[in-house]
C-alpha positions as CSV (number, residue, x, y, z in Angstrom):
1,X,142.1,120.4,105.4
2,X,138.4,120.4,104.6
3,X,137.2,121.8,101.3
4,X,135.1,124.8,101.0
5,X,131.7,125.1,100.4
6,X,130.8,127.6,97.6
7,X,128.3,130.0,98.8
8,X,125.7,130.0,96.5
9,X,123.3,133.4,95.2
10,X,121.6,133.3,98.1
11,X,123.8,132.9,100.9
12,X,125.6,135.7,99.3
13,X,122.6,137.7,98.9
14,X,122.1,137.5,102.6
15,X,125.7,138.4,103.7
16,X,124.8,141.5,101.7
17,X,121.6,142.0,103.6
18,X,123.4,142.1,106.4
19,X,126.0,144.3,105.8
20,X,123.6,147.1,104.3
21,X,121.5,146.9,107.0
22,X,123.5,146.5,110.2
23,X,124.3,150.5,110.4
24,X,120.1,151.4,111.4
25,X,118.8,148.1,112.8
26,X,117.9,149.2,116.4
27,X,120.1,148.8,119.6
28,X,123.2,149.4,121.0
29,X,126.8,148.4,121.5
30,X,125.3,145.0,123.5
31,X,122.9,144.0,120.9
32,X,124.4,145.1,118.1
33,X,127.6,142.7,119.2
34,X,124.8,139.3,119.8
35,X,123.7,140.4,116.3
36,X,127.2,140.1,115.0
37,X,128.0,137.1,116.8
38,X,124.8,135.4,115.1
39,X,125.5,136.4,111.7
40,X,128.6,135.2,111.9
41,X,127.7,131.4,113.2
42,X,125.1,131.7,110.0
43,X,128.1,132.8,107.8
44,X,129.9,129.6,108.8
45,X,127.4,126.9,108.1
46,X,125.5,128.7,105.6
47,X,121.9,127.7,104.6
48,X,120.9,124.5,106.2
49,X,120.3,121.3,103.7
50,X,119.5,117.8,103.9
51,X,122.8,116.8,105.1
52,X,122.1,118.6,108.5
53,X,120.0,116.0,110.2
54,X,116.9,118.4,111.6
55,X,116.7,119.7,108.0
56,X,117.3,116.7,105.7
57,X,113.8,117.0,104.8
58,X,113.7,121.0,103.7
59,X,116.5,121.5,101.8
60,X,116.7,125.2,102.0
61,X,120.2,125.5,100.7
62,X,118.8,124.5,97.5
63,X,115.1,125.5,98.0
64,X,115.7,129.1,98.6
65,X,117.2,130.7,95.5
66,X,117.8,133.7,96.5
67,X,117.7,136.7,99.0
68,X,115.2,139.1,98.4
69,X,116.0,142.9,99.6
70,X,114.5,144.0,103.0
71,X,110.8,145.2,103.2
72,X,110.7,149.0,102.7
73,X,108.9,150.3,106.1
74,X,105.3,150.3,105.0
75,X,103.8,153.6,103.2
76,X,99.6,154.6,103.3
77,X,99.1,152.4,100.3
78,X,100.4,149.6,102.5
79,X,98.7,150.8,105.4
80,X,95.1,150.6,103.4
81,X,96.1,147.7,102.0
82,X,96.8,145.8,105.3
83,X,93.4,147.4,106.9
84,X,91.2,145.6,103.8
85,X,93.1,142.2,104.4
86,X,90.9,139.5,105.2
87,X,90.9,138.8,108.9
88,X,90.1,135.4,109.9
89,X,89.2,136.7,113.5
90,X,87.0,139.8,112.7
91,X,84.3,140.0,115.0
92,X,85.6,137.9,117.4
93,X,86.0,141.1,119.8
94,X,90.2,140.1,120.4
95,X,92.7,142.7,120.6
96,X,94.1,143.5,117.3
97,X,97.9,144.6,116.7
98,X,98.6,144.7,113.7
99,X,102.6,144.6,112.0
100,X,102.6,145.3,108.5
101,X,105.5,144.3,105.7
102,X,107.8,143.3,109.4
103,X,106.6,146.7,110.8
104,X,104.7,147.2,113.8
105,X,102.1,149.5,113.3
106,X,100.6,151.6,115.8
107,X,97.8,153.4,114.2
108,X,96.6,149.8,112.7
109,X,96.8,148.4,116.4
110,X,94.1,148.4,119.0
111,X,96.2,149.7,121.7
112,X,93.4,151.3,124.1
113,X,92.2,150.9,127.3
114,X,94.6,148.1,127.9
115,X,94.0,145.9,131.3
116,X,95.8,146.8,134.2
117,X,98.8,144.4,134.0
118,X,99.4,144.4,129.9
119,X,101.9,146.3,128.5
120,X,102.5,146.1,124.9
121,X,105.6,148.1,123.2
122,X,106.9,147.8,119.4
123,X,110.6,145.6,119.4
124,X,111.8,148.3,117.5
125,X,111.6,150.1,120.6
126,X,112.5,148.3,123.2
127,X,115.4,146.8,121.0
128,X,116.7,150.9,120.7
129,X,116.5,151.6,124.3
130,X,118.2,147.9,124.9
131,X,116.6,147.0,127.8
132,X,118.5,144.0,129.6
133,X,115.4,141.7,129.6
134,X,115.6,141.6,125.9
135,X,118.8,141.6,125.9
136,X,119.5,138.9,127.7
137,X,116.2,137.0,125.7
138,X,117.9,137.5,122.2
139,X,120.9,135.7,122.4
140,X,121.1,132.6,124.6
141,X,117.5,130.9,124.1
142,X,118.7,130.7,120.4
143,X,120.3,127.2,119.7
144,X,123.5,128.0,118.3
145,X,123.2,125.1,115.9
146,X,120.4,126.8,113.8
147,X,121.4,128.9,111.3
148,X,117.4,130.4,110.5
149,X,117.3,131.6,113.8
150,X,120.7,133.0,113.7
151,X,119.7,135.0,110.6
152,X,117.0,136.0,112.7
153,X,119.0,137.1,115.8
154,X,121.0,139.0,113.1
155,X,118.6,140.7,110.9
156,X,115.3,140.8,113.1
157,X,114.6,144.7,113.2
158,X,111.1,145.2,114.4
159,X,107.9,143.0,115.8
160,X,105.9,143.4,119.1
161,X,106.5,142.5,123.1
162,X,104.0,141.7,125.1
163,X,103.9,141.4,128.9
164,X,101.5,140.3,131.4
165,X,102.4,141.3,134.8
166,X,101.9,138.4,137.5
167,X,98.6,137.6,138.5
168,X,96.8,139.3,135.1
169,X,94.4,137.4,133.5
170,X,93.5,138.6,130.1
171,X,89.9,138.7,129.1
172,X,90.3,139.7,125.4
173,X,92.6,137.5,123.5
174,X,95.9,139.3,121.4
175,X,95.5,138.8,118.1
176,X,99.0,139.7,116.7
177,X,98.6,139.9,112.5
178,X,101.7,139.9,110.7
179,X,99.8,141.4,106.8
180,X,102.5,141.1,103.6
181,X,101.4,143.7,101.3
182,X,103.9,144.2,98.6
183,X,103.1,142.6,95.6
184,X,107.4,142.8,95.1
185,X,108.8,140.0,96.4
186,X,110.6,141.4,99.9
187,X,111.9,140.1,103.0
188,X,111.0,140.6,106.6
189,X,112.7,139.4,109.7
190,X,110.4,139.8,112.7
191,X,111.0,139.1,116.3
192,X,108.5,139.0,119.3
193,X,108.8,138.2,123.2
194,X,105.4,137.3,125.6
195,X,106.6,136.9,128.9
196,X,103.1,135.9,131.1
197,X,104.3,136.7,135.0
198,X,103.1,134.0,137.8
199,X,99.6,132.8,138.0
200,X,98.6,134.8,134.5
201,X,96.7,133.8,132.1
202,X,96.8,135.1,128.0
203,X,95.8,133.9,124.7
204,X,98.0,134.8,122.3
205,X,97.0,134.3,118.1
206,X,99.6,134.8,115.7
207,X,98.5,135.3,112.0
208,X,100.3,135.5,108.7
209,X,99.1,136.7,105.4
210,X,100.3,137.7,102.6
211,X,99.3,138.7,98.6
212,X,99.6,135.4,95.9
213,X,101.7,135.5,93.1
214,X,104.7,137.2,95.3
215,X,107.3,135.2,96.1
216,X,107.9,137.2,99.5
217,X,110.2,135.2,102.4
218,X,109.5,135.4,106.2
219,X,111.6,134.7,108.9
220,X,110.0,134.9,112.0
221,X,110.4,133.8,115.9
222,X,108.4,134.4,118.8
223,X,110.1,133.9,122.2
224,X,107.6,132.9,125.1
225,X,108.3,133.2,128.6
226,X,105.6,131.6,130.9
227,X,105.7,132.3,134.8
228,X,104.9,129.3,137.8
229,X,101.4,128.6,137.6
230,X,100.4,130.7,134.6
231,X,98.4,129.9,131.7
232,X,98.8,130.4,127.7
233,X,97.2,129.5,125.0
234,X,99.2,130.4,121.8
235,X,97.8,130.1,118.4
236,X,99.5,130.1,115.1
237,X,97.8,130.3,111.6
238,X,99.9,130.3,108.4
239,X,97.7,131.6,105.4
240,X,100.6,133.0,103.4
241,X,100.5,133.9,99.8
242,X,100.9,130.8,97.3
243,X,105.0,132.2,96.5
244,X,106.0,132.4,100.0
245,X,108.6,131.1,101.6
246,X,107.8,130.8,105.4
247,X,110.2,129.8,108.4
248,X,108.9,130.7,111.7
249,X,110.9,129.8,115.2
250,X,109.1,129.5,118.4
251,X,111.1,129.3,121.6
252,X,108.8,128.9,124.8
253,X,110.1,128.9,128.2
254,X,107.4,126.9,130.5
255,X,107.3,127.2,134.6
256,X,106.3,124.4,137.0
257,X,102.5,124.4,137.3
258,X,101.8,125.9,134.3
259,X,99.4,125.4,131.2
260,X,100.8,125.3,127.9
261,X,98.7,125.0,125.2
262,X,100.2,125.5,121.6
263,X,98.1,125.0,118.1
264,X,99.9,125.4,115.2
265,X,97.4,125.7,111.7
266,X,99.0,125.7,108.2
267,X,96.9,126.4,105.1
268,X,99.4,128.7,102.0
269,X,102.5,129.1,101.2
270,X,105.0,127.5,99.1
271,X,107.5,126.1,101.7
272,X,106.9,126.6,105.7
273,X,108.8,125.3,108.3
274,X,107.6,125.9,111.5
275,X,110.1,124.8,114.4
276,X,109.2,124.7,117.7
277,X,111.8,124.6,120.7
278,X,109.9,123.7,123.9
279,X,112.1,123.4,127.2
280,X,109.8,122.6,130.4
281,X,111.9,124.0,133.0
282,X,109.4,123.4,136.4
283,X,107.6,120.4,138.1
284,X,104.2,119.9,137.4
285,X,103.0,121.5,134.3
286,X,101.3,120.3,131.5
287,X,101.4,121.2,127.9
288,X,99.3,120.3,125.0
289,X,100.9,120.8,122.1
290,X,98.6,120.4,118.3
291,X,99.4,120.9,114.9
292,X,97.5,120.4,111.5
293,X,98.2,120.9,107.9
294,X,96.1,121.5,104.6
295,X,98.4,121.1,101.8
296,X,97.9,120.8,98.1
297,X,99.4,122.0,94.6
298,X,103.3,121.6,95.4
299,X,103.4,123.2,98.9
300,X,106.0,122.0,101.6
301,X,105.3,122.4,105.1
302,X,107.6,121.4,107.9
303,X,107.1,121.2,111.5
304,X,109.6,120.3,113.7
305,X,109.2,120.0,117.0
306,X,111.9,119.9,120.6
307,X,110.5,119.5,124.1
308,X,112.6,118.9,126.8
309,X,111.2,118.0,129.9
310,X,113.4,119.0,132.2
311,X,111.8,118.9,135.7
312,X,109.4,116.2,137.6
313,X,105.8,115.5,137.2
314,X,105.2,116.7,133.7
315,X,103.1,116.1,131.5
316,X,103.2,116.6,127.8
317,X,101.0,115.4,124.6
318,X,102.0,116.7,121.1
319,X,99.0,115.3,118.2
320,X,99.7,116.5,114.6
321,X,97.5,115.7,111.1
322,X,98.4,116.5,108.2
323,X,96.0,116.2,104.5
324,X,98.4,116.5,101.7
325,X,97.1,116.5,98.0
326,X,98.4,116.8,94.6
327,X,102.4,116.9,94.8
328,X,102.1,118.8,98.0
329,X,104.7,117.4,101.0
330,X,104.2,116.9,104.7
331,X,107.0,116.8,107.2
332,X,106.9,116.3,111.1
333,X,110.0,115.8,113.0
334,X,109.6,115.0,116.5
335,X,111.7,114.8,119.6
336,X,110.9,114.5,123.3
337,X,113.9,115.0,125.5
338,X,113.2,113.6,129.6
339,X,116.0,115.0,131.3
340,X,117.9,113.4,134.4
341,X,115.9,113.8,137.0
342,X,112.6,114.4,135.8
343,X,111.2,111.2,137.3
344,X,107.0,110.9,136.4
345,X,107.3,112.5,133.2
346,X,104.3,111.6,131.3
347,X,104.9,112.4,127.2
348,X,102.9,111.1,124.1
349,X,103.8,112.2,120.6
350,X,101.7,110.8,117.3
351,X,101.6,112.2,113.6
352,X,99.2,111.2,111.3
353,X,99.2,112.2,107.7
354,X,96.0,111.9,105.2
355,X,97.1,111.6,101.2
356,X,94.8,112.4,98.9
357,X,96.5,111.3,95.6
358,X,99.5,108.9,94.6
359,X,101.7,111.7,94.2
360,X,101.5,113.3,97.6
361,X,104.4,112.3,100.5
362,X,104.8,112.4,104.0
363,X,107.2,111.9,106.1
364,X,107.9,111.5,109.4
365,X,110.2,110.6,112.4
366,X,109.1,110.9,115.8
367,X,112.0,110.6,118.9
368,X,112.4,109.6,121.9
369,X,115.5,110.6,124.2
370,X,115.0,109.4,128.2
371,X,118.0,109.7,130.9
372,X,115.2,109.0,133.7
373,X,113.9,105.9,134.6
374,X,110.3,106.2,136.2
375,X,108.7,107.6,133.2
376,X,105.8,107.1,130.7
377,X,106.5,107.8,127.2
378,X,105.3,106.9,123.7
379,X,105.6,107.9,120.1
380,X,104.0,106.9,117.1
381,X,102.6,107.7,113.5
382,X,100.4,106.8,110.7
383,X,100.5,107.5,106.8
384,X,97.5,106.4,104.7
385,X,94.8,107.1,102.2
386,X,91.3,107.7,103.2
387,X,89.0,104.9,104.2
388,X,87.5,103.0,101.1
389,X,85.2,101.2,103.2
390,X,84.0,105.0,105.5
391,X,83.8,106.3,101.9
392,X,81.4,103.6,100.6
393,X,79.7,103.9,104.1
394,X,78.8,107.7,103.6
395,X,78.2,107.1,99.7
396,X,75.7,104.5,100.4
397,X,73.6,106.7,102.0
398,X,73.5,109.2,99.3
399,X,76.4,111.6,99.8
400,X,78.2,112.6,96.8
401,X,82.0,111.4,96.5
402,X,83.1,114.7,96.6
403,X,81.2,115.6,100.1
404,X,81.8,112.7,101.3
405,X,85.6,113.2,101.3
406,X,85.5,116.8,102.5
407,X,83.5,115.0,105.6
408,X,86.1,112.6,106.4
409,X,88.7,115.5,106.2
410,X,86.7,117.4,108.2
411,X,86.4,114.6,110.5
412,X,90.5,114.0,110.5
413,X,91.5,117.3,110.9
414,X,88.6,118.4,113.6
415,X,90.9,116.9,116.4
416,X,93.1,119.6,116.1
417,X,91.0,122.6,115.5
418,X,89.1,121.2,118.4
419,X,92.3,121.4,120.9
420,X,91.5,125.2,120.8
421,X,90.1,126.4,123.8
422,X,88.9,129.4,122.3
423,X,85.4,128.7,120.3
424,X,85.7,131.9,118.2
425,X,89.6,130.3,117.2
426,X,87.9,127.3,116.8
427,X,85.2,129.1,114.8
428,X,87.7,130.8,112.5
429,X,90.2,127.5,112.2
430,X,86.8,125.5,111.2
431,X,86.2,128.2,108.4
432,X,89.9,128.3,107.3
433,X,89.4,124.3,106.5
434,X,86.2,124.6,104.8
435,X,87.5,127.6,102.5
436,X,90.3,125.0,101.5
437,X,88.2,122.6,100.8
438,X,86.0,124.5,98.1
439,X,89.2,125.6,96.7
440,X,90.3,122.4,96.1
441,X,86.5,121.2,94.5
């Protein structure tokens, strides 16, 4: 007979969560038994820690010290506080919709004129009126395995879903901005869907914010489905507060001939873990998959990626950086999974991290997994400390030490801002870096 685990404040704290709140989160008998079902394969295996193999480096079971209560919806004050919140993309003319303390908000949102072939629709809604294509998206693209996203599936109450009928190409990227206000620490579990039909095309920013000093949680997924021969180009920028805690799930869904480009841009937080869950499902698509990091003080960030190719003539490249100062920590797990049968996949993976003091770590451990024999795949990474001899090179010719180092960050991390095909994202990732780096002078 095993022994049982004690459950510790948290754990607790969330079973309580979940009980309070199970009577009014929206949907009916069907999705009201997945949620059950989730919470319950949470309940079992609790909090994930560094004995379970994809979270041995985020030790949340010891991390997280306890649950904070749900995010009351959000009042005016909230409201005015979310519409004064720096917005990295201002100006850049993108659709704005706006979902403030977990809480779409309509009024916030620019939901005019929208392009034939859009629809957007709060999840609170769609959850309550429990259409089947949600239904049957909330369950089963979960792995069962992850208890985060389980708590998600469980306690996820409101977020936004966007669809692009087949054949719609977007002019205006979607900038979706997920705004903490509440200077008490809350919690907010947020779920979203894009499905882009065949032969669309969408960019899709994701944004998160929140107020220093608050040590707020998140946990957030975003499911994409993407048609045959569409296009996407999804963007994720973590800017949360210096207290937060952050885990965000993305669970794409890629066609055969399709274009899947993901950027993934961390720069707050306390501790984020961003997981990604990748499964190419048709023949002939391509996917460019990016991720950088700006870490300092004693922040945590962890991305860990799964792609599965599962069908021929793919083709995959995943590139993350990270710079990691003071006692900050970096984590990338990787693993690329070439099913049986998908014969001419093509997949590179390669972390790289930058440390910029003795103190800082990385870590890092990049997979492989092939059942097919007529493939071309590679992994690899790289740890170090910036160039003494570029540093003496740029010095030399009468650059401060100081600048000369933000221009060799610049330089390492430009890669991945420059993956975005979007100049005003790349615009607005460019000035993210640069507002770290005179924060850290």
């Amino acid at each position: 007979m095993g022994v049982a685990i004690r459950k510790t404040k948290a754990e607790l704290g969330l079973a309580d969560l979940y009980q309070g709140a199970r009577r009014y989160l929206p949907g009916g008998e069907e999705i009201t038994a997945v949620r059950a079902a989730a919470f319950d394969r949470f309940n079992t295996v609790g909090l994930p820690h560094r004995r379970v193999e994809a979270w041995r480096y985020t030790d949340l079971r010891t991390q997280m010290k306890e649950a904070k209560r749900l995010a009351a919806l959000p009042d005016d004050a909230a409201k005015t506080k979310a519409r004064e919140a720096h917005d990295l993309f201002a100006g850049a003319g993108f659709r704005k919709l706006v979902i403030v303390d977990g809480a779409f908000v309509p009024e916030l949102s620019d939901l005019a004129d929208l392009e034939p072939g859009l629809t957007i629709q709060p999840m609170a809604e769609a959850l309550a009126a429990d259409k089947p294509l949600l239904l049957q998206r909330l369950g089963p693209v979960v792995p069962d395995d992850d208890p985060a996203l389980a708590l998600n599936t469980a306690l996820a109450a409101n977020g936004v879903v966007i669809l692009v009928a087949p054949g719609t190409v977007l002019s205006r990227p979607i900038h979706v901005a997920f705004v903490t206000t509440n200077w008490v620490a809350t919690s907010m579990y947020t779920r979203s869907q894009v499905n882009i039909g065949a032969g669309a095309s969408a960019t899709i920013v994701e944004s998160h914010q929140g107020p220093d000093g608050s040590e707020y949680q998140v946990n957030t997924a975003m499911q994409l489905v993407v048609g045959d021969e569409a296009r996407i180009d999804h963007v994720k920028v973590v800017s949360e507060g210096s207290g937060a805690l952050h885990i965000s799930s993305l669970l794409a869904n890629i066609g055969a001939r399709a274009t899947f480009n993901q950027l993934g841009f961390v720069a707050g937080g306390s501790l984020v873990r961003n997981q990604l869950f990748v499964h190419i499902a048709g023949e002939g698509t391509v996917a460019d998959i990016r991720g950088g990091s700006l870490l300092s003080g004693t922040q945590h960030a962890d991305t860990t990626l799964t792609i599965e190719h599962a069908a021929e003539n793919c083709q995959s490249r995943e590139t993350f950086k990270a710079v990691v100062g003071d006692t900050a920590r970096a984590v990338f797990q990787g693993k690329i999974t070439v099913s049986p049968g998908a014969q001419k996949t093509d997949a590179k993976m390669m972390s790289r991290a930058l440390l910029l003091s003795d103190e800082a770590e990385a870590f890092s451990k990049p997979e492989l997994e092939i059942f097919a024999d007529d493939v071309q795949c590679g992994h690899g990474t790289t740890t170090g400390a910036i160039d003494d001899e570029l540093l003496f090179y740029l010095m030399a010719r009468g650059i401060p030490p100081k600048e000369a180092k933000a221009l060799l960050i610049q330089a390492f991390v430009g890669e991945i801002i420059e993956g975005a095909a979007n100049e005003s994202v790349r615009a607005a990732l460019t000035e993210a870096m640069l507002g770290w780096l005179g924060r850290r002078e």
